[in-house]
VEXDREN-858556 format. One record per residue: residue in three letters; x, y, z of N, C-alpha, C, CB in turn. Coordinates in steps of 0.05 Angstrom, whole numbers, plus 5000, padded with zeros to 4 digits. Glycine has a CB too. Layout:
<rs>
AlaXYZXYZXYZXYZ;...
</rs>
This chain:
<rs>
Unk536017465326537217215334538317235362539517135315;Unk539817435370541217485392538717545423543217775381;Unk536317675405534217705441533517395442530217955442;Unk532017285420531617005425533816805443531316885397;Unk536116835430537416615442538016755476540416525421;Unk537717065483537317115510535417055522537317305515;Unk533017015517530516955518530716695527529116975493;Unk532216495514532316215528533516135545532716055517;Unk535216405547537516335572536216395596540516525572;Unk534316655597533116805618531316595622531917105613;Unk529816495606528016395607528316045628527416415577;Unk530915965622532715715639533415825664535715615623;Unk534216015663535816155690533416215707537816475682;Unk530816305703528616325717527116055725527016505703;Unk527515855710526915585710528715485737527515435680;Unk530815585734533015435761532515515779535915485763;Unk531515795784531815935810528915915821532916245808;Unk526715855799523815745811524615555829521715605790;Unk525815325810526515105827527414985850527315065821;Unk529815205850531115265880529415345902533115495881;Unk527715525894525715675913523815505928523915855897;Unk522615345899519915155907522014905924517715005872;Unk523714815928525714705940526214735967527714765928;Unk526615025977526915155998524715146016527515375993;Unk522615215998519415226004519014936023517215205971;Unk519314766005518914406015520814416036519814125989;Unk523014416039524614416065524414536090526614486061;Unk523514786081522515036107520614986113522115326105;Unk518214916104514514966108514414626110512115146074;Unk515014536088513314236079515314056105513914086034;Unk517014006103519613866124519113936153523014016118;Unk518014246169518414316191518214176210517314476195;Unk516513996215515713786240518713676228512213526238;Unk519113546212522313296213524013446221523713146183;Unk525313666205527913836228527113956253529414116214;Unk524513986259524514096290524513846310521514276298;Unk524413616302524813386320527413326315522913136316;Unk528113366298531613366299533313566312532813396273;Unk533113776309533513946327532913996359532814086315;Unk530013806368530513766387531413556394529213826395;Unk531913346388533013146396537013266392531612866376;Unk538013286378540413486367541413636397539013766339;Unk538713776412540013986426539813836453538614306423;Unk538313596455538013476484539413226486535013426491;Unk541113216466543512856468545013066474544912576435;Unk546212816496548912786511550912736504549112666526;Unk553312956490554512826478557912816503554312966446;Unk559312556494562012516514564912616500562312156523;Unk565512806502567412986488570612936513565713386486;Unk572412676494575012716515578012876496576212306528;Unk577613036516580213236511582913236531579113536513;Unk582812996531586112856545587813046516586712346543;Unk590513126527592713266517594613116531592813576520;Unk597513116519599312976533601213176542600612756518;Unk603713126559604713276581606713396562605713116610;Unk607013756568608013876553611014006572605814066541;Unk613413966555616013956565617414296558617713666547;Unk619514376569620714626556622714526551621014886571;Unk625014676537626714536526629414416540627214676507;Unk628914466571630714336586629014066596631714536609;Unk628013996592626413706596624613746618628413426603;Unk624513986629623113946652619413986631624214226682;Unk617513896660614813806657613914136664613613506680;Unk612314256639611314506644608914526649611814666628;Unk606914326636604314316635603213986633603314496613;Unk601513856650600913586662598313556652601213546694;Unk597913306648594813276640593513266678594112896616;Unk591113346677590013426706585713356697591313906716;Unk585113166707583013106699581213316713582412836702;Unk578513376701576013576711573613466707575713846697;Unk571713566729569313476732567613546711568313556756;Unk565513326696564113376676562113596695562713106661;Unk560713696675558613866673556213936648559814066678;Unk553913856654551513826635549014006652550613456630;Unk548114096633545314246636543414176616545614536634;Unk540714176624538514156604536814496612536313816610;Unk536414516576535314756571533114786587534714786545;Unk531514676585528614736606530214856621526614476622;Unk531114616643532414656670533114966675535214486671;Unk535015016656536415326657534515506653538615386637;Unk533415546637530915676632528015766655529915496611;Unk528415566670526415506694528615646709525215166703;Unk531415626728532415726740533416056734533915536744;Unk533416096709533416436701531016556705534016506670;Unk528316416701526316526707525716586736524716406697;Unk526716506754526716526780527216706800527816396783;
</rs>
């Protein structure tokens, strides 16, 4: 009674992890063209990231640290890639 009812467990538990597998399979192999256009599109948007902070005091009221704006900066991979090769 006891191998049988292991038997069905192993037998489920190998059923799951086929599953998972043949799963992985379809995502990695069958999917590749859809996440590699996502990924490149992913790695070539521009994204606008503001990191304004507000002005930081010590405990005599004076101003210790000021917000102070900075020049953006963007690169495209080619680009860099072509200028390392150089």
């Amino acid at each position: 009674m006891n191998n049988s009812r292991a038997l069905v467990v192993l037998l489920f538990l190998l059923l799951v992890f086929m599953s998972l597998i043949a799963k992985l399979f379809r995502v990695q192999v069958g999917n590749h063209e859809k996440y590699s256009a996502k990924a490149v599109h992913q790695q070539n948007t521009i994204y606008s990231v503001k990191a304004e902070r507000g002005i930081i005091y010590d405990r005599n009221g004076q101003k210790v640290i000021d917000h102070v704006g900075v020049a953006d900066f963007a690169g495209l991979s080619e680009e860099i890639k072509k200028l390392l090769k150089k």
